[in-house]
C-alpha positions in Angstrom: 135.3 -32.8 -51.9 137.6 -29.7 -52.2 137.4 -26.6 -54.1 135.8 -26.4 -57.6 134.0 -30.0 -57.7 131.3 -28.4 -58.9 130.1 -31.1 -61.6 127.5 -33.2 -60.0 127.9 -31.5 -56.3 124.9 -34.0 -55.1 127.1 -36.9 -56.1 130.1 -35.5 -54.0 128.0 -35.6 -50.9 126.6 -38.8 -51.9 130.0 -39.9 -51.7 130.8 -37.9 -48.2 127.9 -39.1 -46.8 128.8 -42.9 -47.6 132.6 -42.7 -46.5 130.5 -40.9 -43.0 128.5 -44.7 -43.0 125.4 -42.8 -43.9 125.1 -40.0 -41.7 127.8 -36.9 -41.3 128.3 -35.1 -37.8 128.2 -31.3 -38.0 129.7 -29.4 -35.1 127.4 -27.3 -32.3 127.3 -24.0 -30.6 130.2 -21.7 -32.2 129.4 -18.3 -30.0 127.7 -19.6 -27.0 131.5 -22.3 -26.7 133.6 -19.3 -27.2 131.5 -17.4 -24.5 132.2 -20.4 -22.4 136.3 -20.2 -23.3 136.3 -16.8 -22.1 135.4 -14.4 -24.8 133.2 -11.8 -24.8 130.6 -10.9 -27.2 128.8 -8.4 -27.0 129.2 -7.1 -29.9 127.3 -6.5 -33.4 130.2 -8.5 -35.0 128.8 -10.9 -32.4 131.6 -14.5 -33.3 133.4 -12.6 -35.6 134.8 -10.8 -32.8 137.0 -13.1 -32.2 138.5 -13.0 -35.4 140.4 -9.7 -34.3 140.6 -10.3 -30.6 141.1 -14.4 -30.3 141.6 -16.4 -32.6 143.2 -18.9 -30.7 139.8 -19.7 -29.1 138.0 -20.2 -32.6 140.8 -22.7 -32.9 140.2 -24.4 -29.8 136.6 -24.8 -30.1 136.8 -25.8 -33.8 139.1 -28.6 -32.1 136.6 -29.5 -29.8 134.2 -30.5 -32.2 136.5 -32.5 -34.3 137.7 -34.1 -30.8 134.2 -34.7 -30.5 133.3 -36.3 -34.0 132.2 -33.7 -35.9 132.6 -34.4 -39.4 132.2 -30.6 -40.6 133.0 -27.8 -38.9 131.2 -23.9 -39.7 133.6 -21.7 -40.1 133.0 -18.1 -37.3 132.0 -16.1 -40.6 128.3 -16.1 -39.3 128.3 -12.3 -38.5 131.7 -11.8 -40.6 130.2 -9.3 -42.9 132.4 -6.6 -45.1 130.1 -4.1 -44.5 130.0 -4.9 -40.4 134.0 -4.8 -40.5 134.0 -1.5 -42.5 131.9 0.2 -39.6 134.1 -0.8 -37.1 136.6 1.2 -39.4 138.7 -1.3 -41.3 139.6 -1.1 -44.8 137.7 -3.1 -48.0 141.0 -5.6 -47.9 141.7 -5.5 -44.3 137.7 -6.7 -44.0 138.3 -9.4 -47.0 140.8 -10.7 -44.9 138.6 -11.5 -41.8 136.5 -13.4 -43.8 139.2 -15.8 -45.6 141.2 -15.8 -42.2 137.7 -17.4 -40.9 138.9 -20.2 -43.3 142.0 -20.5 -42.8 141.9 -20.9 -38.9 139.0 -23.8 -39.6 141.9 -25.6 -42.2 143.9 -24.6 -39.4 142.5 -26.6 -36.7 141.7 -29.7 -38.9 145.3 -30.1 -39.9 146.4 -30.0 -36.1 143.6 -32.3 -35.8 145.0 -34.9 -38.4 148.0 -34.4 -37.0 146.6 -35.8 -33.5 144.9 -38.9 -35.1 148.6 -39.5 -37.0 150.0 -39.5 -33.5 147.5 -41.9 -32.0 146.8 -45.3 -33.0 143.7 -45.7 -31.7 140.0 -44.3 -31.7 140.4 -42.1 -29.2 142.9 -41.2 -26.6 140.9 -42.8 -23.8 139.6 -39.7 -22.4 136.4 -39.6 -24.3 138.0 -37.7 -27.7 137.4 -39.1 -31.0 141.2 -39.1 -32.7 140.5 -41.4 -36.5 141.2 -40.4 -39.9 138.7 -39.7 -41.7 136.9 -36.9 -44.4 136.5 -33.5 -42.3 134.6 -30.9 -44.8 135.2 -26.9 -43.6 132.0 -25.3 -44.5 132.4 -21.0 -44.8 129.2 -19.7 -43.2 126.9 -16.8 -44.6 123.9 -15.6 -42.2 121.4 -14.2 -43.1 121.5 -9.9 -43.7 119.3 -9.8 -40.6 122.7 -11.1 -38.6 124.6 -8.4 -39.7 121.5 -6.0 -38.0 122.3 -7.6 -35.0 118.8 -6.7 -33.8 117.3 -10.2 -33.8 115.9 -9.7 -37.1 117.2 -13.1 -38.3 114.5 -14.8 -35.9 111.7 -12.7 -37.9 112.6 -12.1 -41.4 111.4 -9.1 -41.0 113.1 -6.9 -43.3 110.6 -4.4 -44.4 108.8 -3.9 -47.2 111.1 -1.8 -48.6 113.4 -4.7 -49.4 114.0 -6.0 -52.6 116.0 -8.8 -53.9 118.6 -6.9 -55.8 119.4 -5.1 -52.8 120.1 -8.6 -50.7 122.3 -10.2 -54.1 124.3 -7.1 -53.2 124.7 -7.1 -49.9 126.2 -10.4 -49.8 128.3 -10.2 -53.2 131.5 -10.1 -52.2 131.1 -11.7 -49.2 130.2 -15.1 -50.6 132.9 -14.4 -54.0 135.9 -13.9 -50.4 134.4 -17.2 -48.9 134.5 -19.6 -52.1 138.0 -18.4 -53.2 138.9 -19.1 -49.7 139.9 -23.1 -49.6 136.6 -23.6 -48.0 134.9 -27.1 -49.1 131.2 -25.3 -49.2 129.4 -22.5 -48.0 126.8 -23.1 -45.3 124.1 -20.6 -46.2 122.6 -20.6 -42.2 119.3 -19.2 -40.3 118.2 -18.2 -43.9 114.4 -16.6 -42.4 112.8 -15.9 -45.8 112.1 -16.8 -48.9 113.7 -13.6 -50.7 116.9 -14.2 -49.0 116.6 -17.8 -49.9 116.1 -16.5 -53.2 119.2 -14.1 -53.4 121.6 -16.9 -52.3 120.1 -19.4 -54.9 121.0 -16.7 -57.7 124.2 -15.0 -56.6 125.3 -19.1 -56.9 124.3 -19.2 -60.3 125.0 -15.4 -61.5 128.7 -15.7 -59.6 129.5 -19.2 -61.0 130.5 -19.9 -57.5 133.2 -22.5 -58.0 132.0 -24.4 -54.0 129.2 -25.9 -53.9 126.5 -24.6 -51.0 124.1 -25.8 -48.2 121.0 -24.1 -47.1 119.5 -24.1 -43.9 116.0 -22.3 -42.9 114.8 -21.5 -39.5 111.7 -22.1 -37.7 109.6 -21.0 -34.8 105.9 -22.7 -35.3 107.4 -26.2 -36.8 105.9 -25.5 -40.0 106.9 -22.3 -41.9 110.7 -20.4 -41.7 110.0 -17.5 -39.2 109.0 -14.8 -41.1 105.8 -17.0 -42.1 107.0 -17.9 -45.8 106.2 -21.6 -46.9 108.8 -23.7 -45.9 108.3 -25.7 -48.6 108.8 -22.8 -51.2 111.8 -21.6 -49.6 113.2 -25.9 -49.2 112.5 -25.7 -53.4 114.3 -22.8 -54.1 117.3 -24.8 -52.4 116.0 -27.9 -54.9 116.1 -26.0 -58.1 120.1 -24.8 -57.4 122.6 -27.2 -59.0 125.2 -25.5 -57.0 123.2 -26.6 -53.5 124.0 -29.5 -52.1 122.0 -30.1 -49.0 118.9 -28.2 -47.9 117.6 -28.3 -44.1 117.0 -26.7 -40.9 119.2 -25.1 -38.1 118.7 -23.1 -35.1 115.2 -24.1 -34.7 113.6 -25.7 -31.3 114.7 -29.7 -31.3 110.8 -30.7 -30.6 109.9 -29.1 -34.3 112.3 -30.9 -36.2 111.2 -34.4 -37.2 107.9 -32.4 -38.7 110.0 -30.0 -40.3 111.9 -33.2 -42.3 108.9 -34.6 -43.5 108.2 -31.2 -45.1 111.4 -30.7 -46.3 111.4 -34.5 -48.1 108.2 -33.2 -50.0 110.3 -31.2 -52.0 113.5 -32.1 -52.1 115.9 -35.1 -53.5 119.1 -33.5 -52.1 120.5 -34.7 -48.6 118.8 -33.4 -45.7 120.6 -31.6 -42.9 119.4 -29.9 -39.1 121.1 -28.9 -36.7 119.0 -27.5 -33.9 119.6 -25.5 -31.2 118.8 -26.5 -27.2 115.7 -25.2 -27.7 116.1 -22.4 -25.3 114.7 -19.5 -26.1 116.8 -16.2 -27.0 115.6 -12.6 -26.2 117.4 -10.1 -28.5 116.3 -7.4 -26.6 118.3 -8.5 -23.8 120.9 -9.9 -27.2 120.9 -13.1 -24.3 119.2 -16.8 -24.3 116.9 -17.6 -21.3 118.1 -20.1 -19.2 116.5 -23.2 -18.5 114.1 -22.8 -21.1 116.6 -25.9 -23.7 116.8 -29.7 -23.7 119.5 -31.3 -22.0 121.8 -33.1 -23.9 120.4 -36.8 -22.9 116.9 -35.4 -24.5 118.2 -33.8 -27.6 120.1 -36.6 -28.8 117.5 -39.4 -27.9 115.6 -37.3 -31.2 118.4 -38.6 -33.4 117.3 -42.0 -34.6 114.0 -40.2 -35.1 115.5 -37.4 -37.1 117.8 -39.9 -39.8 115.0 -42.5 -39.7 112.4 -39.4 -41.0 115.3 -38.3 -43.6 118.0 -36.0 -42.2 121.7 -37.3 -43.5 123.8 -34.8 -41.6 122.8 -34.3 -37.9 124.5 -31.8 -35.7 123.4 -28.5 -33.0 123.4 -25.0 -33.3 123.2 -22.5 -30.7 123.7 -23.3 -26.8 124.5 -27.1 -28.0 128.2 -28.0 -27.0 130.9 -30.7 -27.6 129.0 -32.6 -25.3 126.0 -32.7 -27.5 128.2 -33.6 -30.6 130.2 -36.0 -28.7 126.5 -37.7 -28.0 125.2 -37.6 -31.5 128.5 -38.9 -32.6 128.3 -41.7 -30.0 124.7 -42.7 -31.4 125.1 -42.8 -34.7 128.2 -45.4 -34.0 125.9 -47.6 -32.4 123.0 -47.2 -34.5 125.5 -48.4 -37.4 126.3 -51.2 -35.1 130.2 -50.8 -35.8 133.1 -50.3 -32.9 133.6 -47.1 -34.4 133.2 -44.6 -37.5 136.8 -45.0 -39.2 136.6 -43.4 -42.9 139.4 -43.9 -45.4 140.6 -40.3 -46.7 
């Protein structure tokens, strides 16, 4: 899959998916592993900090993940907005920058990545890292407007009820026009709490003849509706009814809510299926920190797997607080549930 396959989009996956032996790896934890490398966040630009201050440790954890099995990797764009760049006093094109250079340091870190498995004839180096040739998809993320807030709103979808859908298609314009003329593969539309967003993304696709196509993920805190209360099942088929969407699902959502939230999702839609959870810890954004002790450890969140691709997901990977570990694990069971010494896929 690369830039403007748009014709039949499902069909490319189809064809992802198969050369993945059924199931694709996406990576974990983006901010919470740069946290861990060093960085600090604290910051309404939240990951995208790093974009101006280190760079070199979105690189390294984009690495990880690949080192770890991930077949796709989210690009730090999360909280890249223009508008959050232009507060922080940068220009329209220094901001459009940011985002692309979001890209380009994801390309960046799977070439060095091919580059390893060129130097190494084996599946793995022996220490535990997952070095094989194979399909690696960079997908550009777009949260939600309530990122940009940076006030936690993306965990209510509480926007007001001022807010209006022409308002959100603007907002995120140019933003998602920057990300698909970027060399991304697809656009990972993540944390989406409500069905207006849900319903702005779905049209700036279409109205934007956006040349990638798009996933869309939805949130959950009850196991049955996205957080703001809208029917999950009206937000999963305005994902359907998008030719340009290519896999519909769930992320950042409690591990023990997912295999529910599948069987909902299969109700109404034919598209591939994709979660990635989070530890299940719980995040106060008052304190803009997760509670400790409150997750799953890894042993516990990947024994859900089989559960999660025999219920319907096709692309299985972790969100917040999850690590390399956790991929490395998910990575590890899917190669034995496909009863083969390892996942080698042909280019």
């Amino acid at each position: 899959m690369g830039p403007g396959n748009v014709e039949a989009p499902i069909s490319l996956m189809s064809d992802f998916l198969r050369q993945c032996g059924g199931v694709a790896v996406i990576d974990g934890g983006l901010a919470t592993e740069l946290e861990r490398n060093g960085a600090d966040l604290n910051d309404p630009l939240w990951s995208a900090k790093c974009l101006l201050t280190s760079p070199h440790l979105i690189r390294k954890v984009h690495l990880d993940y690949l080192e770890a099995g991930s077949d796709i990797i989210i690009t730090a764009s999360y909280q890249a907005t223009i508008q959050g760049f232009v507060a922080k006093g940068f220009s329209q094109g220094e901001s459009e920058a940011l985002l692309k250079r979001s890209v380009e340091i994801a390309i960046e870190s799977r070439d060095i990545y091919n580059g390893k498995c060129c130097e190494c004839v084996c599946d793995g180096a022996g220490d535990g890292r997952v070095l094989n040739q194979r399909s690696i998809l960079v997908a550009a993320s777009v949260g939600s407007y309530g990122a940009y807030l940076a006030d936690g709103s993306e965990y209510s979808g509480d926007y007001g009820d001022a807010m209006n859908l022409e308002f959100l298609k603007d907002f995120h314009r140019r933003r998602v026009q920057v990300l698909a003329d970027s060399g991304a593969d697809l656009i990972a539309f993540e944390t989406v709490p409500n069905k207006l967003e849900a319903q702005a993304f779905a049209q700036l696709l279409e109205e934007e003849d956006i040349k990638i196509p798009a996933w869309f993920a939805f949130n959950s805190k009850d196991g049955i509706n996205v957080v703001s209360g809208d029917s999950l099942l009206e937000c999963a088929a305005i994902a359907e009814a998008c030719k340009r969407v290519i896999a519909v699902g769930i992320n950042c959502t409690p591990p023990r809510f997912i295999h529910n939230l599948i069987l909902s999702v299969k109700k109404v839609t034919t598209k591939p299926i994709l979660i990635y959870p989070n530890s299940g810890e719980s995040y106060d954004p008052d304190r803009k920190e997760w509670v400790q002790n409150t997750g799953v450890s890894d042993e516990d969140f990947v024994s859900y797997v089989n559960t999660w691709c025999e219920a319907g997901a096709s692309l299985v990977g972790g969100c917040c607080r999850t690590t390399p570990n956790t991929i490395r694990a998910i990575h590890t069971t899917l190669v034995n549930k496909s009863n083969s010494p390892s996942l080698k896929l042909s280019l």
